[in-house]
C-alpha positions as semicolon CSV with decimal commas, in nm:
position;residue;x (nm);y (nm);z (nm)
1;X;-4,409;-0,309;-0,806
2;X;-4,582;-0,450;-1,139
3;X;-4,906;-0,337;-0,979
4;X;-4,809;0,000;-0,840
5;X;-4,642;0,090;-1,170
6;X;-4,957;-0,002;-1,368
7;X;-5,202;0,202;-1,156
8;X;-4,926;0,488;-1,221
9;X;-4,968;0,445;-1,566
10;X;-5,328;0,393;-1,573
11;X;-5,377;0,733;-1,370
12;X;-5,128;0,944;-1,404
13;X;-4,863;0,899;-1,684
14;X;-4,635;0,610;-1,801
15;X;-4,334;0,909;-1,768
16;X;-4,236;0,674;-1,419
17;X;-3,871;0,731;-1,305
18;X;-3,765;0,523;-1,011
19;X;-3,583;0,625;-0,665
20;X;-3,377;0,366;-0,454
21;X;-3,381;0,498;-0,148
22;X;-3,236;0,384;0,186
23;X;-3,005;0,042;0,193
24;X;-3,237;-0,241;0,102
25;X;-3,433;-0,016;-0,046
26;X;-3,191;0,076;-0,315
27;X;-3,089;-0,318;-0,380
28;X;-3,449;-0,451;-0,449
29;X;-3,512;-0,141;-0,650
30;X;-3,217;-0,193;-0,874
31;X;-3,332;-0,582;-0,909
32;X;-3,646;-0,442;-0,989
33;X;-3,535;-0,212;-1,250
34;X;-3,272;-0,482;-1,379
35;X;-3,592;-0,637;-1,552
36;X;-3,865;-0,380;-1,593
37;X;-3,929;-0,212;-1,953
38;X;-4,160;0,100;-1,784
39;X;-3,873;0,270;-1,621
40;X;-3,760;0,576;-1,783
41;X;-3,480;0,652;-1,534
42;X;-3,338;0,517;-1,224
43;X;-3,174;0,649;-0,892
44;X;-3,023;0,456;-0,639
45;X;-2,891;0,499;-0,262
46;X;-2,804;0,122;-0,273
47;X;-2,682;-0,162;-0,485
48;X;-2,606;-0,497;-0,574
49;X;-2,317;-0,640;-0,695
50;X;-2,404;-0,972;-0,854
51;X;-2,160;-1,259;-0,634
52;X;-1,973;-1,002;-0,477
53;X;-2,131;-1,126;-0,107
54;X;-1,786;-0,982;0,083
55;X;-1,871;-0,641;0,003
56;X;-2,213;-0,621;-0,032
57;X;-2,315;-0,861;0,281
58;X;-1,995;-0,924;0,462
59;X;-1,986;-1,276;0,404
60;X;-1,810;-1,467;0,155
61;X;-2,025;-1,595;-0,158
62;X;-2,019;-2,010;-0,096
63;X;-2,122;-1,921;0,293
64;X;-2,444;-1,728;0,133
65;X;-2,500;-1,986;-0,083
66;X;-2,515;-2,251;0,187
67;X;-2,743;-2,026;0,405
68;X;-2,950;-1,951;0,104
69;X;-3,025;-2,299;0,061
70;X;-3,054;-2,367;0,458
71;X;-3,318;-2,118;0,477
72;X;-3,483;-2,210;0,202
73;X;-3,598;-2,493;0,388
74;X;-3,688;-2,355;0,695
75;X;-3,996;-2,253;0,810
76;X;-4,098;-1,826;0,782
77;X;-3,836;-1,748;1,114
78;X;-3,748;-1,416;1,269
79;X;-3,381;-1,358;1,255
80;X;-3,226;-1,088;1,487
81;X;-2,951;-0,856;1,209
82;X;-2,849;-0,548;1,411
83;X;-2,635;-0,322;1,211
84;X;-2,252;-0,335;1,212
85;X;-2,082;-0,075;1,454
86;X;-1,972;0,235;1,296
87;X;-1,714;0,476;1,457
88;X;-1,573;0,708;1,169
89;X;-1,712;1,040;1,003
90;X;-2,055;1,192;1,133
91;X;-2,072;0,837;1,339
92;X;-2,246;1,051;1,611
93;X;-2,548;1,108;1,376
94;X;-2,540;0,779;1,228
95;X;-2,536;0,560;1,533
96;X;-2,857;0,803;1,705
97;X;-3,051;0,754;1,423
98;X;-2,987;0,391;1,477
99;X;-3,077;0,412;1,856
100;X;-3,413;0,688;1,815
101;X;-3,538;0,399;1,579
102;X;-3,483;0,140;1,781
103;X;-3,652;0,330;2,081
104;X;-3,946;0,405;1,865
105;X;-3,945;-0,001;1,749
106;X;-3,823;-0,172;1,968
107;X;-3,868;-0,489;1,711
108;X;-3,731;-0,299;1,407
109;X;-3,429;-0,522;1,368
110;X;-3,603;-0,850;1,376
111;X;-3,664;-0,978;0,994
112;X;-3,820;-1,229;0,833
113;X;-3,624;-1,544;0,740
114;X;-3,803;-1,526;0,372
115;X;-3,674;-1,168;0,320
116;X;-3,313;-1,253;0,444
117;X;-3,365;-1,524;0,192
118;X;-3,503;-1,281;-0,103
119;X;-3,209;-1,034;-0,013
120;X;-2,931;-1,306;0,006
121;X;-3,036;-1,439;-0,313
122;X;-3,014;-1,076;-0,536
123;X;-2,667;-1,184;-0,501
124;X;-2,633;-1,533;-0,555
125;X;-2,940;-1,681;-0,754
126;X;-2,831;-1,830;-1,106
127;X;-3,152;-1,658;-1,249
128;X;-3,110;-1,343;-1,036
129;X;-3,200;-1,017;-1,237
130;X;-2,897;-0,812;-1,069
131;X;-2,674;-1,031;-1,316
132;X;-2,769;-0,786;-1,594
133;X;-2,721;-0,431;-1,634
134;X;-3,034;-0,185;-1,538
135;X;-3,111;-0,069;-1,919
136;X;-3,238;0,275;-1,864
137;X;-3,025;0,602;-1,742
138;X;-2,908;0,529;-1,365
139;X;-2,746;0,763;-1,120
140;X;-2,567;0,606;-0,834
141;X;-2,479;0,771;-0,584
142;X;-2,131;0,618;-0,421
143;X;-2,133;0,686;-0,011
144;X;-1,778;0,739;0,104
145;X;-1,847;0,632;0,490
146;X;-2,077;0,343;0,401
147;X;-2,109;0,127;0,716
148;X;-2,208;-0,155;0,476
149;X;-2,044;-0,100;0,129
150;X;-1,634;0,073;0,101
151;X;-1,633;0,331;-0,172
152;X;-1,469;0,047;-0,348
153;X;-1,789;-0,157;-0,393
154;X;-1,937;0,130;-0,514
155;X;-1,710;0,197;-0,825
156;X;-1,712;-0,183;-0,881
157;X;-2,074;-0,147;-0,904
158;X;-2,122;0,129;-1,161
159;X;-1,857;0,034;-1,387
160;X;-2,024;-0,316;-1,415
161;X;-2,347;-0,086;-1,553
162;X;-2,343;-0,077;-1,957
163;X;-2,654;0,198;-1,948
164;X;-2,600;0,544;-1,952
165;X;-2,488;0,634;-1,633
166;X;-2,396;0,892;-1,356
167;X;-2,188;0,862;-1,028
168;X;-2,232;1,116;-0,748
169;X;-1,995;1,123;-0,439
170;X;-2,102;1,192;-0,116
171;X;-1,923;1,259;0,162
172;X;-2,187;1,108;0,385
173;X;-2,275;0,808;0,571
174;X;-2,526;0,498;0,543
175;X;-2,839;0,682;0,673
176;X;-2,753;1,034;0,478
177;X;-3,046;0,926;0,288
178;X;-3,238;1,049;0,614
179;X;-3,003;1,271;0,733
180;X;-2,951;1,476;0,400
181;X;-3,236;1,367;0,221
182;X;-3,312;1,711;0,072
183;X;-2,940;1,658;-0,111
184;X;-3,033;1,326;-0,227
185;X;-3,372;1,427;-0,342
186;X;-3,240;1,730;-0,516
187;X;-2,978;1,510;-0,694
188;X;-3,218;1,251;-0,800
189;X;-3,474;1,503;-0,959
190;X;-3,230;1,674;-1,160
191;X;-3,140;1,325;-1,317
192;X;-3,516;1,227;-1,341
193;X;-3,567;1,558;-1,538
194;X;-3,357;1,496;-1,792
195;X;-3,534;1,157;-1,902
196;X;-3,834;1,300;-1,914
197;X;-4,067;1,189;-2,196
198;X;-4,360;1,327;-2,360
């Protein structure tokens, strides 16, 4: 990201604002922009809530600790994490856009150990950068049919954020980012524009 901001900056502008989008995508941005000084604003599908493994992983925090550690050792392993079933509001939608991408790859839910490991620890690491507040403006937006995350986890997450700060609901589910991404997009830019520096 160091790089890809940097070649922004040496191109374009240093005016960089930062979009979270999709799941994973929204945690690793957030521990991204936990530690970076170039952001001017941040958006974010996603997020992390430091040691708060139930909600954000399903499993309790000394059990991703342990399997932290276990695969730290291990060698670079593919690990099989299909998502959690999901039968609720606009589950219809949700669960084809789960099956069309797993047509189209058949492979796409087979991950690397290491990234399992680089995810797992966001959460747990003692020097993990998702134990601080993201400095710069942040909108989060708070999914309220979340196959991962309850709304819950959601609020817990922005009121832990001492920046200035914005929380949109949606009455969506976990892959609105695809299925409404025009709202999302539209939501995001309207935050982005008002950090905009000369």
């Amino acid at each position: 990201m160091d790089c890809v901001v940097r070649y922004i900056e040496n191109n374009y502008s240093a005016n960089i604002h930062l979009y979270g989008n999709t799941g994973i995508g929204g945690m690793f941005a957030q521990y991204y922009a936990a530690a970076s000084k170039k952001i001017k604003s941040f958006a974010q599908f996603s997020c992390i809530q430091y040691k708060n493994t139930s909600g954000g992983m399903g499993y309790p925090f000394p059990v991703v600790k342990i399997l932290c550690s276990i695969l730290g050792v291990l060698p670079k392993i593919n690990i099989t994490l299909k998502p959690p079933k999901y039968n609720g509001y606009r589950h219809d939608e949700d669960n084809a856009f789960y099956e069309a991408l797993t047509r189209k790859h058949p492979n796409i839910w087979k991950a690397s150990s290491k990234m399992v490991q680089a995810l797992m620890e966001c959460f747990v690491a003692s020097d993990s950068t998702a134990k601080n507040s993201v400095a710069m403006p942040t909108l989060v937006f708070k999914i309220l049919h979340d196959r991962y995350f309850s709304p819950k986890y959601f609020d817990g997450y922005f009121q832990f954020l001492t920046c200035e700060k914005k929380l949109i609901e949606v009455n969506g589910v976990h892959n609105s980012y695809f299925l409404d991404s025009e709202l999302f997009c539209s939501y995001a830019y309207e935050w982005f524009s008002q950090w905009q520096t000369m």
